[in-house]
N, C-alpha and C positions, 0 to 999 in steps of 0.2 A: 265601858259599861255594857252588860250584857242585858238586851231584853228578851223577855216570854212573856208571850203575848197571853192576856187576861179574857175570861169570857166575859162576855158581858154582852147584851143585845144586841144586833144589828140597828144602826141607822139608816132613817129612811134616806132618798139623796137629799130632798129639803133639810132634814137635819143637819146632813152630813155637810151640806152649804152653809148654814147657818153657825155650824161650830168651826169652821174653816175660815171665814169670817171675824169671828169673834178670835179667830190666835193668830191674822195678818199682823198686829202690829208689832205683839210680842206674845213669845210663850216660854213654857218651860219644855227643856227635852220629855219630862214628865208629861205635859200635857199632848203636846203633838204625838208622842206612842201613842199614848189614850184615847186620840182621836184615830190614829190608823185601827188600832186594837178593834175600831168598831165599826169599818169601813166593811160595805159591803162585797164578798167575791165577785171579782171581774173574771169573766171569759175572756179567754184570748179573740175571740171573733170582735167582741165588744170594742177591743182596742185598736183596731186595723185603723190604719188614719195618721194625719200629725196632730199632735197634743204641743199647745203650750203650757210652760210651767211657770212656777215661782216658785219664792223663799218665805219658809218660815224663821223669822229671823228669832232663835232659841238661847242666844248666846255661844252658841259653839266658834270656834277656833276658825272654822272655815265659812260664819257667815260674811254675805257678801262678794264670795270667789263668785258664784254663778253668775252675776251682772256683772261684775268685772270682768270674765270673760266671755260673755254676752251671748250668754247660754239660753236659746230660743225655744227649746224643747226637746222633745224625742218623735221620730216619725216609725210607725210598727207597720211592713208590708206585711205582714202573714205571720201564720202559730211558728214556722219555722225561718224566717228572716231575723 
């Protein structure tokens, strides 16, 4: 499946919490694009740090790998790390 990303407003981060939220328990591959689609640009500076993650479980093929291999997140030193 190929996506292109749609215009459409930016979310504030409340928003952008509150619809991240609302597709923890299920979504469609449809709806989670449509939420990245409206995610606001991160700077690289913004992301220096460790980030934990999760799953949106979409039905895809490979939900569930990430906990099974106890996948804790991504840590970013720097623009170029």
């Amino acid at each position: 499946m190929q996506h292109m990303k749609q215009a459409h407003p930016e979310l504030s981060v409340d928003e952008a919490r509150a619809a991240l939220r609302g597709l923890e328990q299920q979504a469609t591959p449809e709806a989670a694009l449509a939420l990245f689609d409206r995610l606001p640009t991160v700077r690289d500076t913004e992301m220096i740090g460790a980030w934990v993650g999760s799953e949106i479980t979409t039905g895809h093929g490979l939900n569930g790998a990430l906990g099974a291999f106890h996948w804790h997140g991504k840590r970013f030193e720097g623009p170029e790390a």
